[in-house]
C-alpha positions as CSV (number, residue, x, y, z in Angstrom):
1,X,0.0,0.0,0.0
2,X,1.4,3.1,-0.9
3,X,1.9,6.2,1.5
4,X,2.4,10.0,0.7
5,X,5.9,11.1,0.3
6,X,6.6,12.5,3.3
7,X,9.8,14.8,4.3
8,X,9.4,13.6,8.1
9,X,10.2,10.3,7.2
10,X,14.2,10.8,7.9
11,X,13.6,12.5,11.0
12,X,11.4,9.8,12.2
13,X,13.9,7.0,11.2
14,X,17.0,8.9,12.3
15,X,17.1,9.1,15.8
16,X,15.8,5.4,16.2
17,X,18.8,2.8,16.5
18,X,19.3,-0.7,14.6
19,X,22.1,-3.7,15.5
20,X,24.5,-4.8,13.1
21,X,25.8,-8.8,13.7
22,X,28.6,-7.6,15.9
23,X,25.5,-6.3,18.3
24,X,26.9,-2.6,17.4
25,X,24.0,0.1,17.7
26,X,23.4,2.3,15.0
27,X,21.5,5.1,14.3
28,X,19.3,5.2,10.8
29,X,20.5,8.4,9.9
30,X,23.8,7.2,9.7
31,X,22.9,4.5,7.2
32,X,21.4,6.5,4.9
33,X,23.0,10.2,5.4
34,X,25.2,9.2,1.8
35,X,22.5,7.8,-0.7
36,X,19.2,7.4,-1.2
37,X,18.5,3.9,0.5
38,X,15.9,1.8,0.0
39,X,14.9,0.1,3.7
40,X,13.4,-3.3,3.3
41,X,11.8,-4.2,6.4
42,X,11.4,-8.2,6.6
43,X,8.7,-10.0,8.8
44,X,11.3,-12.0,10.9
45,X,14.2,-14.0,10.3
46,X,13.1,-17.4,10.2
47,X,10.2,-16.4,7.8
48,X,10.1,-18.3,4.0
49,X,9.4,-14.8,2.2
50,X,11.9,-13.2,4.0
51,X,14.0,-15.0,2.0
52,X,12.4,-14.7,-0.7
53,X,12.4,-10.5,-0.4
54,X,16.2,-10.8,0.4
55,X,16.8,-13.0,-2.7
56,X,14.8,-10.6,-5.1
57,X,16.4,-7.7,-4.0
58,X,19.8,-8.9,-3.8
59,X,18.9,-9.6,-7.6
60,X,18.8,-6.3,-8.6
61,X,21.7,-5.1,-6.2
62,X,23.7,-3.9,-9.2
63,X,20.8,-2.2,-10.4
64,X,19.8,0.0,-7.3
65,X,23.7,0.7,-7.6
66,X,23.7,2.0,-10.5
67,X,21.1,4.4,-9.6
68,X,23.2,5.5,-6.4
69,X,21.2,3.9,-4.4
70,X,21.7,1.3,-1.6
71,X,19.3,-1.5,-0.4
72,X,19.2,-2.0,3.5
73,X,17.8,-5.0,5.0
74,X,16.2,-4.9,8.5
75,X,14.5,-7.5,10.8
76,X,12.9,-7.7,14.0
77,X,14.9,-10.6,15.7
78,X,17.7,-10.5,18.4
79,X,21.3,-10.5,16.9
80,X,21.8,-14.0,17.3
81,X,19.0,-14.4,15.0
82,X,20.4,-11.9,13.0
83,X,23.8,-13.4,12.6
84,X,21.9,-17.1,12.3
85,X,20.0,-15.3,8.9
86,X,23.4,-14.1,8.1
87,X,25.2,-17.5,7.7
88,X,21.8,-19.3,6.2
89,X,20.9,-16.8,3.3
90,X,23.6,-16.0,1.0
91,X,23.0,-12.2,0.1
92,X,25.8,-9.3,0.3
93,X,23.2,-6.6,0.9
94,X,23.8,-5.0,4.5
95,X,21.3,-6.9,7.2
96,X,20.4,-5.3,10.9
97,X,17.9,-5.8,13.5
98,X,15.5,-3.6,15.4
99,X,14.4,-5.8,18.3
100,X,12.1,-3.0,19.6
101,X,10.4,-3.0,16.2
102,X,10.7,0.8,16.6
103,X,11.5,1.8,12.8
104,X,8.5,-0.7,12.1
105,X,6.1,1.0,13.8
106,X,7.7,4.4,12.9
107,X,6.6,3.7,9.2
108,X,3.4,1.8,10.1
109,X,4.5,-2.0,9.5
110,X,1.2,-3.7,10.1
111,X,0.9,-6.4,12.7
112,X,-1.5,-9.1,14.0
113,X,-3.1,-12.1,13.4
114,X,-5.3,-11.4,10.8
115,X,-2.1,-10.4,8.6
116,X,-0.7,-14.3,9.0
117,X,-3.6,-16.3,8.9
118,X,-5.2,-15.8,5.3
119,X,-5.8,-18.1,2.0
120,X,-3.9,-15.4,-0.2
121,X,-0.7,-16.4,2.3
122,X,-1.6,-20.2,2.3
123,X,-1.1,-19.8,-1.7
124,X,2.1,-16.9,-1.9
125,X,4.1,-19.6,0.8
126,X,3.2,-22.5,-1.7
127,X,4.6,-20.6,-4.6
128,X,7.8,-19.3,-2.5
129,X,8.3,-23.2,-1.2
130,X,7.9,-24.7,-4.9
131,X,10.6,-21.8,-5.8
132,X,13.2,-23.2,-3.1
133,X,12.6,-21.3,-0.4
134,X,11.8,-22.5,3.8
135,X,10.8,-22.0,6.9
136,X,13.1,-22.4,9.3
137,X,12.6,-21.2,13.6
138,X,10.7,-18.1,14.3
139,X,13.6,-15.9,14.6
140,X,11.4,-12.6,15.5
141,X,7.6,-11.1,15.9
142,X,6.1,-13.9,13.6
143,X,2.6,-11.5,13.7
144,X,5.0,-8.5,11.9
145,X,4.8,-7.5,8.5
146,X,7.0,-5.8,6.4
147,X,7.1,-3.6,3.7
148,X,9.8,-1.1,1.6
149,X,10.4,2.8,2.2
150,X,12.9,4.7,-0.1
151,X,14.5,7.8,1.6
152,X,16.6,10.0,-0.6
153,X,19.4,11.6,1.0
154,X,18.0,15.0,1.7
155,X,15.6,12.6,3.7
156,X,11.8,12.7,1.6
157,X,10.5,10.0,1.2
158,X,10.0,8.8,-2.4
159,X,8.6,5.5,-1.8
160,X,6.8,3.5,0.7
161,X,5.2,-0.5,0.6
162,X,3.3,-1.5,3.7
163,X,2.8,-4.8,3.0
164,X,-0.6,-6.3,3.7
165,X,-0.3,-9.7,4.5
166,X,2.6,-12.2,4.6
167,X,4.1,-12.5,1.7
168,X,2.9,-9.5,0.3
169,X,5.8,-7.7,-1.0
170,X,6.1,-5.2,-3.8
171,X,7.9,-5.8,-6.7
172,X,11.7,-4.6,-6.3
173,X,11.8,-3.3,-9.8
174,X,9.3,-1.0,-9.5
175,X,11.6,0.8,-6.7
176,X,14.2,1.1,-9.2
177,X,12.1,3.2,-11.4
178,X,11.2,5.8,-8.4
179,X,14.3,6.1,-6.5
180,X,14.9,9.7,-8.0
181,X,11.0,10.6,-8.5
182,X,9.4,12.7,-6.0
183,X,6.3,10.1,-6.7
184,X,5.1,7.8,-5.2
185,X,3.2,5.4,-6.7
């Protein structure tokens, strides 16, 4: 679901805090200060399309690259989960966690029962299974969804996803046409 763009979308990301593997805190606004990044917010680091997302957007790495951009992943589990992901899923794009789920409910991840338990999941997690990808622990909030928000460097927002239910992602080469729109779409 798309949002308005939104200029207050840096200042409410940057003064919440993330954890890299090491267990290091770091503010948002110092992962984004350089580029416009493009925040991908999984549901939990256990979850089948959490892999999935990662893998499609590690796909077009190169791409967002190429448009000075940078792709950010972030999850809701402890660090150990977040290492755990780390050695499972083979991606080079930068992973942290926000435990707190503070940056989630900063940019109004949905949440709740109602957003797991639904046919159109049943059918997106049989598709993502038949395509290679599993289950493994619940490694975070498994009631948390995800979504995408692209922040350009000056700090508007030029994109956001909210996804709906699990599963429900957008498709990452939309994003690659709006990174330097003022649009949102």
């Amino acid at each position: 679901m798309p949002a308005p763009a939104n200029a207050t979308t840096a200042h409410m990301l940057d003064g919440l805090a993330v954890y890299d593997p090491d267990g290091r805190s770091i503010r948002l606004r110092h992962i984004r200060a350089r580029r416009t990044t493009v925040f991908v917010f999984v549901r939990h680091f256990g979850c089948l399309f959490c892999r999935q997302q990662v893998a499609a957007f590690q796909s077009l790495r190169d791409a967002f690259a190429r448009a000075d951009a940078d792709v950010v992943v972030i999850g809701n589990g402890s660090v150990d989960d977040l290492r755990r992901f780390r050695a499972e899923v083979p991606a080079s794009l930068p992973v942290y966690t926000d435990p707190t789920r503070d940056a989630y409910c900063a940019m109004g991840m949905r949440r709740g029962a109602a957003t797991v338990l639904s046919a159109s999941t049943l059918v997106r997690a049989a598709i993502a299974f038949m395509r290679g990808f599993r289950q493994t622990h619940t490694a975070g909030d498994p009631l948390q969804q995800g979504g995408v928000v692209v922040v350009a460097p000056d700090g508007t927002e030029r994109y956001r996803y909210v996804s709906r239910t699990a599963g429900d992602h957008p498709s990452p080469d939309r994003k690659s046409t709006r990174l330097n729109s003022s649009h949102v779409s």
